[in-house]
TIMARFI-748913 format. One line per field, with one value per residue: x negated, y negated, z of N, C-alpha, C, O, CB in turn; residue number from 0. Coordinates in nm, 2 decimals. Each point is the difference from the previous one (the first is absolute). Glycine has a CB too. Layout:
nc1: X,...
nc2: Y,...
nc3: Z,...
cac1: X,...
cac2: Y,...
cac3: Z,...
cc1: X,...
cc2: Y,...
cc3: Z,...
oc1: X,...
oc2: Y,...
oc3: Z,...
cbc1: X,...
cbc2: Y,...
cbc3: Z,...
k: NUM,...
This chain:
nc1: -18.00,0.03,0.18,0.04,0.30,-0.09,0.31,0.06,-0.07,0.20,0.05,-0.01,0.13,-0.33,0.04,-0.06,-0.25,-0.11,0.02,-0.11,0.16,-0.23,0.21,-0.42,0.11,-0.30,0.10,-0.19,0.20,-0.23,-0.23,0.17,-0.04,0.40,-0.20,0.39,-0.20,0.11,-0.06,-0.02,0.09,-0.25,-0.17,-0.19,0.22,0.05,-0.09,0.37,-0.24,-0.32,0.21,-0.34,0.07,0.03,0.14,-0.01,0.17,-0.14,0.25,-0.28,0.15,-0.25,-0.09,0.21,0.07,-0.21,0.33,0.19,-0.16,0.06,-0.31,0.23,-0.14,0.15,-0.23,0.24,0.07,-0.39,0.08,-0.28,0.16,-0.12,0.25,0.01,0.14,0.21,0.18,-0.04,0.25,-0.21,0.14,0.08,-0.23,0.05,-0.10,-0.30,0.16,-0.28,-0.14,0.00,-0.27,0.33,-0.04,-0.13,0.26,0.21,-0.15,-0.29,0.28,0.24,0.30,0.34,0.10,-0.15,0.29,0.05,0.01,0.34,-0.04,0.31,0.20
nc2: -8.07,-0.11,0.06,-0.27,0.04,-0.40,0.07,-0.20,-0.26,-0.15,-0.23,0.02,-0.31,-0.16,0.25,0.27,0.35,0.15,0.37,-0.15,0.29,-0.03,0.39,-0.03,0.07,0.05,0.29,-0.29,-0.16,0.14,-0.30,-0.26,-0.06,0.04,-0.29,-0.13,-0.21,-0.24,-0.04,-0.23,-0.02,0.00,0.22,0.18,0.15,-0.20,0.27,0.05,0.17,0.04,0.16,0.03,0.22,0.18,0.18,-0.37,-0.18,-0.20,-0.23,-0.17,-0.20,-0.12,-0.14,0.12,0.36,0.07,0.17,0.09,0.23,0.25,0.05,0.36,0.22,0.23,0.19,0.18,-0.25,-0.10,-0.20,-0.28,0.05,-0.20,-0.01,-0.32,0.07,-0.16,0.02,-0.30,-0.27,0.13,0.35,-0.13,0.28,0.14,0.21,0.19,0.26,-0.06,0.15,-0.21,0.04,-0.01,0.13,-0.26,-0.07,0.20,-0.06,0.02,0.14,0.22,-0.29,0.30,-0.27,-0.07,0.07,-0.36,-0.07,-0.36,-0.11,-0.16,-0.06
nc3: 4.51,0.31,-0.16,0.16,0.08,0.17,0.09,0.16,-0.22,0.06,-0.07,0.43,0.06,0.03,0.06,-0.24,0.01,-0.23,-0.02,-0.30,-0.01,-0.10,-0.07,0.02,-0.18,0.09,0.37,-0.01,0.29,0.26,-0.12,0.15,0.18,-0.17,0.10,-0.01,-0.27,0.13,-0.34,0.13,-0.37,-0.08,0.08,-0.04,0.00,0.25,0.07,0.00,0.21,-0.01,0.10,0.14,-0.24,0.19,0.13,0.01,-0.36,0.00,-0.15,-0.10,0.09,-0.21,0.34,-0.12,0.17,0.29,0.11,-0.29,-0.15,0.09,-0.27,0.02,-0.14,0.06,-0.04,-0.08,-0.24,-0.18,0.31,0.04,0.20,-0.16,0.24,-0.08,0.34,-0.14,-0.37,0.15,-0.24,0.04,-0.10,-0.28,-0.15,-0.21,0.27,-0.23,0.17,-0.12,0.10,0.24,-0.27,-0.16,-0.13,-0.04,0.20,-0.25,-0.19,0.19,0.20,-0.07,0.03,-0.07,-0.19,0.25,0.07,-0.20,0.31,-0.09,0.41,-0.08,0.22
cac1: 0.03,0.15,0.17,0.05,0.17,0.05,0.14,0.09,0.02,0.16,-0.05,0.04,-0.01,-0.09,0.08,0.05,-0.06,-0.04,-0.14,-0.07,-0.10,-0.09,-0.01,-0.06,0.07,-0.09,-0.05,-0.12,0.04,-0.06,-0.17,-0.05,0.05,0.15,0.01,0.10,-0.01,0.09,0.04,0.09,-0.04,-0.09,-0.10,-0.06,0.04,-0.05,-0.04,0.17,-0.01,-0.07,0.03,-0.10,0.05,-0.01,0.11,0.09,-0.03,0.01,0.06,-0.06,0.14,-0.02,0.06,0.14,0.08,-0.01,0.09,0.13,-0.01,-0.04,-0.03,-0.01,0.02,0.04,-0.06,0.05,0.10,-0.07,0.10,-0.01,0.13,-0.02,0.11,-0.05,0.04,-0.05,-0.09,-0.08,-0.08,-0.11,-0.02,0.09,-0.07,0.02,-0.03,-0.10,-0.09,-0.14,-0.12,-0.09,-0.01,0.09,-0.06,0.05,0.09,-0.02,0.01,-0.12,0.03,0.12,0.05,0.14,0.11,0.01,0.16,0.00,0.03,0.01,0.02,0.04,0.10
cac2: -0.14,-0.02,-0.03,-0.09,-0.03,-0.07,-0.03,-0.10,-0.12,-0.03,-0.11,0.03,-0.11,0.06,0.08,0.07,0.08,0.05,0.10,0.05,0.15,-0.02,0.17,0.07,0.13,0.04,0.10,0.00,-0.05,0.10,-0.02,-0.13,-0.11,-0.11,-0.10,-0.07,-0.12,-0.08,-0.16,-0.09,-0.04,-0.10,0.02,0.18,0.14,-0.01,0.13,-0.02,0.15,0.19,0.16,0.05,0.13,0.08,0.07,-0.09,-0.12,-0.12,-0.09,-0.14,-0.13,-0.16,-0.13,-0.09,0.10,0.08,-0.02,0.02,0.11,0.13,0.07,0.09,0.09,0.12,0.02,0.13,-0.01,-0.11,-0.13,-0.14,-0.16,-0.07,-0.05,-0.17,-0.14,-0.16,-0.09,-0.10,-0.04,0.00,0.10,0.02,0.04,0.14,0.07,0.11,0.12,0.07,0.05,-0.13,-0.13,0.00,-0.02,-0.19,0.00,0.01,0.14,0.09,0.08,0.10,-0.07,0.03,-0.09,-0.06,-0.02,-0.13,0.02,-0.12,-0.01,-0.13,-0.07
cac3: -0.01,0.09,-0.05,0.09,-0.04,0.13,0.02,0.13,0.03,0.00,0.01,0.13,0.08,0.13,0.15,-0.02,-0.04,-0.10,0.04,-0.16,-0.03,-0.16,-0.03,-0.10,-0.09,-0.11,0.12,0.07,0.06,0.16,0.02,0.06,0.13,-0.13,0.03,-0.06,-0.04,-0.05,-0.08,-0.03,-0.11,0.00,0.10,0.00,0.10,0.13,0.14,0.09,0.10,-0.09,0.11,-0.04,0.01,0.10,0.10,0.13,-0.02,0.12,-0.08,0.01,-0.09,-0.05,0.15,0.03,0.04,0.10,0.10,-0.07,-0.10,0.06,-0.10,0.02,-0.13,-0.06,-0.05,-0.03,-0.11,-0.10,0.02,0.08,0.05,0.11,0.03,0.02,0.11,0.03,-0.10,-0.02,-0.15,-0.03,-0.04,-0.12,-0.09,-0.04,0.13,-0.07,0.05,-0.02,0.10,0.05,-0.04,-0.16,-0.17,-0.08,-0.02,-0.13,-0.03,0.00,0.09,0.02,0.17,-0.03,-0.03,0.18,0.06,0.07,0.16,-0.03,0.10,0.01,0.04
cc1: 0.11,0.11,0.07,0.14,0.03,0.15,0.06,-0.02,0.12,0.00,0.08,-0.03,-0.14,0.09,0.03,-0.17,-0.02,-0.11,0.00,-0.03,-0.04,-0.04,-0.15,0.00,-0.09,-0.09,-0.12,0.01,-0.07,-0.16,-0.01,0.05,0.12,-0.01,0.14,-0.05,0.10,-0.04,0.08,-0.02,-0.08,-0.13,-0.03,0.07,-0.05,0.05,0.15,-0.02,-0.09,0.03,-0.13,0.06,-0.03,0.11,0.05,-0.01,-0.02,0.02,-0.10,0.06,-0.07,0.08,0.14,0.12,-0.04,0.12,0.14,0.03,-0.05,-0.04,0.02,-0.02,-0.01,-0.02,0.05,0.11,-0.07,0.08,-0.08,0.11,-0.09,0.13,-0.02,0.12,-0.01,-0.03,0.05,0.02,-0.10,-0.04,0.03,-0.12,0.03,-0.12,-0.02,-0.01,-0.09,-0.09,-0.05,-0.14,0.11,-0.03,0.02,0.16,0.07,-0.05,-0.09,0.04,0.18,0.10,0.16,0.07,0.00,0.16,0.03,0.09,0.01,0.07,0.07,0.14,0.12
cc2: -0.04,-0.06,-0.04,-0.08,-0.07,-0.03,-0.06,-0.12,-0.03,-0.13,0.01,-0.14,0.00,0.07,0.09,0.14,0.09,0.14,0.02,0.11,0.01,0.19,-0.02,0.12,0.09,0.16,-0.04,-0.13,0.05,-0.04,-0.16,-0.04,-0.10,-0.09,-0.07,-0.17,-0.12,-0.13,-0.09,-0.07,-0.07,0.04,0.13,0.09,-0.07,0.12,-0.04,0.10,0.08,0.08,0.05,0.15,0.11,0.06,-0.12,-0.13,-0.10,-0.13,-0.11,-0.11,-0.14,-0.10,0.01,0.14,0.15,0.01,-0.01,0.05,0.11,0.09,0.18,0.10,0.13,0.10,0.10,-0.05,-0.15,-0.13,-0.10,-0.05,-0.10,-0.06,-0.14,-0.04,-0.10,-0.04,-0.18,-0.08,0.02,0.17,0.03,0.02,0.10,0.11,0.13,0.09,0.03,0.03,-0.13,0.07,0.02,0.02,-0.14,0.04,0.05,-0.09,0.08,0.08,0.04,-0.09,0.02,-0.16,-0.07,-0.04,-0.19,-0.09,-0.20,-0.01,-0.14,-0.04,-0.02
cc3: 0.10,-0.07,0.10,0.01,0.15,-0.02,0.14,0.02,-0.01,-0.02,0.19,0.05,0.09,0.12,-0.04,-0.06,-0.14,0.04,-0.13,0.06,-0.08,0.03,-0.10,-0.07,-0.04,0.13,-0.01,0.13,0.21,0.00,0.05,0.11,-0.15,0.12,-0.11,-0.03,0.03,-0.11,0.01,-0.17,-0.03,0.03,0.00,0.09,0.08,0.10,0.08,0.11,-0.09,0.11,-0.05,-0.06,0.12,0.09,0.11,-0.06,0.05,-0.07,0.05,-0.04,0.00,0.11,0.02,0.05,0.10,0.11,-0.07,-0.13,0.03,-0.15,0.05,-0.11,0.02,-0.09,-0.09,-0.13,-0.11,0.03,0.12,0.05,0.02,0.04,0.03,0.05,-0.06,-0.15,0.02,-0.22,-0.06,-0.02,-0.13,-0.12,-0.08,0.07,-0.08,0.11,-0.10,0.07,0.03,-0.04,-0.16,-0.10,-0.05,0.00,-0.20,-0.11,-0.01,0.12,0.00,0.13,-0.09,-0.02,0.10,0.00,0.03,0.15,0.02,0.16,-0.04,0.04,-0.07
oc1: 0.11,-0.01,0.01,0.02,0.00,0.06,-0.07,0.04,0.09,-0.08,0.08,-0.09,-0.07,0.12,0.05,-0.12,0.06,-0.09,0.10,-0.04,0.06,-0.07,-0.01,-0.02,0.03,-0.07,-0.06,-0.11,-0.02,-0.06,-0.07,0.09,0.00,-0.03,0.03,-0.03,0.11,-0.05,0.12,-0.12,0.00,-0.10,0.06,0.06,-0.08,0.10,0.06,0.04,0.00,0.06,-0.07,0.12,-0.03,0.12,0.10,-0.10,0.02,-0.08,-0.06,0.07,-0.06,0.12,0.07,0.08,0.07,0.03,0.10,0.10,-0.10,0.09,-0.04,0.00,-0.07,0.08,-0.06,0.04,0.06,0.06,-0.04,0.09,-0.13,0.08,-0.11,0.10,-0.10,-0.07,0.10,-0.05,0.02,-0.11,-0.04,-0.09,0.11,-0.12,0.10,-0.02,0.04,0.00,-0.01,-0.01,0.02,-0.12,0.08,0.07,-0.08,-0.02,0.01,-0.07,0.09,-0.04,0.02,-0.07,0.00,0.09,-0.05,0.12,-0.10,0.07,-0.05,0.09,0.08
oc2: 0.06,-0.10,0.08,-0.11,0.07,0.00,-0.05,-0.04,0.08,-0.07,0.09,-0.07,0.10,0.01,0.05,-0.04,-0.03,0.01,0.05,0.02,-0.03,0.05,-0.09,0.12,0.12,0.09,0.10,-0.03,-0.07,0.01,-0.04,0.04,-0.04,0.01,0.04,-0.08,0.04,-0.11,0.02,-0.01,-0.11,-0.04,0.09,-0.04,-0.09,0.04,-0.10,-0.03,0.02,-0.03,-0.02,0.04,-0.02,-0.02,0.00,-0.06,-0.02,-0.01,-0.01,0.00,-0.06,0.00,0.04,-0.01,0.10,-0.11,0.02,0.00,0.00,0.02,0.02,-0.04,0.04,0.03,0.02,0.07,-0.07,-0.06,0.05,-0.02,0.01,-0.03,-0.02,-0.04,-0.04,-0.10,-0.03,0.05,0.02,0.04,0.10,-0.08,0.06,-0.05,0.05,-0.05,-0.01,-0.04,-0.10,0.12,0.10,-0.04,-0.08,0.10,0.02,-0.11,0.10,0.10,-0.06,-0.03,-0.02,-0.11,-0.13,0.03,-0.04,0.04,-0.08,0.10,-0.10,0.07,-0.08
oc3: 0.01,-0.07,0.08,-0.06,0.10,-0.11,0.09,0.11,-0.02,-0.07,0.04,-0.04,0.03,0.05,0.11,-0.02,-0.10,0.08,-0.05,0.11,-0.10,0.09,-0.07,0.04,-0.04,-0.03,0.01,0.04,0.10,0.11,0.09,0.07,-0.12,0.12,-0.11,0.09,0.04,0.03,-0.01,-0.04,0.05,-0.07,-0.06,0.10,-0.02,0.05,-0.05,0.12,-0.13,0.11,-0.10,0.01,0.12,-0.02,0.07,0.04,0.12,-0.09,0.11,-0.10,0.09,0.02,0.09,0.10,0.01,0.06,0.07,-0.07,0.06,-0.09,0.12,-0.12,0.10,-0.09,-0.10,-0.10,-0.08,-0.09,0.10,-0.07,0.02,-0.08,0.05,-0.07,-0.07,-0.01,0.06,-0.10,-0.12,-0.04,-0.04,-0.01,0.02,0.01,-0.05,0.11,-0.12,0.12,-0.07,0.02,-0.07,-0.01,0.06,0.03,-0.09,0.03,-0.07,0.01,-0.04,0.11,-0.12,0.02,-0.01,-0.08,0.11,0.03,0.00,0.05,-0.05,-0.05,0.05
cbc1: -0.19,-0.10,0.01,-0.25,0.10,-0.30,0.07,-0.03,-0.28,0.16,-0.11,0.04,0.35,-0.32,0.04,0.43,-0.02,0.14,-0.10,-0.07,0.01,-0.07,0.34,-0.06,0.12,0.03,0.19,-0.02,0.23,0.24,-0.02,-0.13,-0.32,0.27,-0.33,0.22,-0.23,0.15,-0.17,0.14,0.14,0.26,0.01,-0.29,0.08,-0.10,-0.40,0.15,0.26,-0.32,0.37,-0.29,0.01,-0.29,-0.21,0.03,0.05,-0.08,0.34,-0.23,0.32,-0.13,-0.25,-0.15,0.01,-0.27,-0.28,-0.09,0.09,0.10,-0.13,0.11,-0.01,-0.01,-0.06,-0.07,0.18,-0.14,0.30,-0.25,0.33,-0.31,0.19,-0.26,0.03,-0.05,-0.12,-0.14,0.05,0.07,0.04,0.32,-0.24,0.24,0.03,-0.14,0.12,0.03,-0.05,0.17,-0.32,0.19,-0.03,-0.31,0.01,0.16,0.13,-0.13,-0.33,-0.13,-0.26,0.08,0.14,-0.37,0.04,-0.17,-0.09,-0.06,-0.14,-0.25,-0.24
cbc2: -0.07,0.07,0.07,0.11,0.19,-0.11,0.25,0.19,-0.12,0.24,-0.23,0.35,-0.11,-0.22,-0.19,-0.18,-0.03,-0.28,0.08,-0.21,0.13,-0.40,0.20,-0.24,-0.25,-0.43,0.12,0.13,0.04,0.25,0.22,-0.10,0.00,0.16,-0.03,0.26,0.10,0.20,0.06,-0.02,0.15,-0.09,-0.26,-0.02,0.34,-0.28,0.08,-0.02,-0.01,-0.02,0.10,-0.19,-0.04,-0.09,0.26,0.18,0.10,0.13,0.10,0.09,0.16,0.08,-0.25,-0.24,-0.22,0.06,-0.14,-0.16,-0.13,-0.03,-0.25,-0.05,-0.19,-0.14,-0.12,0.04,0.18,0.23,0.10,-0.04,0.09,0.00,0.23,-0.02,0.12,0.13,0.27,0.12,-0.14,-0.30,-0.05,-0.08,-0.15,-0.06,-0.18,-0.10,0.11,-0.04,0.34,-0.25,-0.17,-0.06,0.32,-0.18,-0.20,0.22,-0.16,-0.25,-0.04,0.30,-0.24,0.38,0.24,-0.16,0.35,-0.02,0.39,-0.14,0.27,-0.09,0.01
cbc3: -0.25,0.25,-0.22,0.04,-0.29,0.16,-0.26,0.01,-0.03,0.22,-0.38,0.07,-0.02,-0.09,0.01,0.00,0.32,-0.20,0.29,-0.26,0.18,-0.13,0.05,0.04,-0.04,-0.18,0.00,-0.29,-0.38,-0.13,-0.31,-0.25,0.38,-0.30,0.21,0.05,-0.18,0.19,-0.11,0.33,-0.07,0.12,0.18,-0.13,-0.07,-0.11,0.11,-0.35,0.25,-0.27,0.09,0.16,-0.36,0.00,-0.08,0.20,-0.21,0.27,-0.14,0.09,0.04,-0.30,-0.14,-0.35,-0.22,-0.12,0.09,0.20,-0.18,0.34,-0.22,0.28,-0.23,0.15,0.24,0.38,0.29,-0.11,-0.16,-0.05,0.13,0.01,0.02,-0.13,0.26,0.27,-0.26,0.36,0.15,0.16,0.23,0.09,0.10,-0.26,0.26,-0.28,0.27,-0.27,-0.02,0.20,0.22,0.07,-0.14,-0.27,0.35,0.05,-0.02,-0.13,0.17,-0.19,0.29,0.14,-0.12,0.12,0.04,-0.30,0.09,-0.37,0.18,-0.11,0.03
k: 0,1,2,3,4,5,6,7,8,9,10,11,12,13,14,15,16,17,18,19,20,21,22,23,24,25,26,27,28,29,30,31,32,33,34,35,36,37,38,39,40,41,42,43,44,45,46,47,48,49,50,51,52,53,54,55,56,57,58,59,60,61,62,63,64,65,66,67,68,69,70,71,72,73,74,75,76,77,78,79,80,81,82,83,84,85,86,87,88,89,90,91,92,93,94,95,96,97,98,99,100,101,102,103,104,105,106,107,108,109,110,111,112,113,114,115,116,117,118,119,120
């Protein structure tokens, strides 16, 4: 089962940065493709970045943060980043790692505490 422990949100001016890390505890973390969500209150998970798996990953990004989000990972130490340039208000949310495509949401599906990531002035 994956086990999923996210961290480094904050809170940060625009213009300023950020790198979340999401460990799996549970190691299975080396078979999938992960992917980083983002919630805003109210609203659904949303795709933000995935990674593929394998020996040569390869990152994908949602428009608004193509060029100022960098997805990575660590297969050896079961770990995601992601690093975020430039945030933005419109990035402020609470921020999931899991396998891409995802599971439901809870509580029919498995997804950690996540990290919340507030942008503002």
């Amino acid at each position: 089962q994956v086990q999923l422990v996210e961290s480094g949100g904050g809170l940060v001016q625009p213009g300023g940065s950020l790198r979340l890390s999401c460990v799996d505890v549970g190691g299975m973390f080396s078979r999938l493709d992960m992917g980083w969500y983002r919630q805003v209150s109210g609203e659904q998970r949303e795709l933000v970045a995935r990674i593929t798996r394998g020996a040569n990953p390869t990152g994908w990004y949602e428009g608004p943060v193509r060029g100022r989000f960098t997805i990575s990972r660590d297969n050896r130490k079961n770990t995601i980043s992601l690093h975020m340039d430039n945030l933005q208000p419109e990035d402020t949310g609470d921020y999931y790692c899991n396998r891409y495509p995802p599971p439901p949401p809870p509580p029919s599906g498995h997804w950690g505490q996540g990290t919340r990531v507030t942008v503002s002035s």
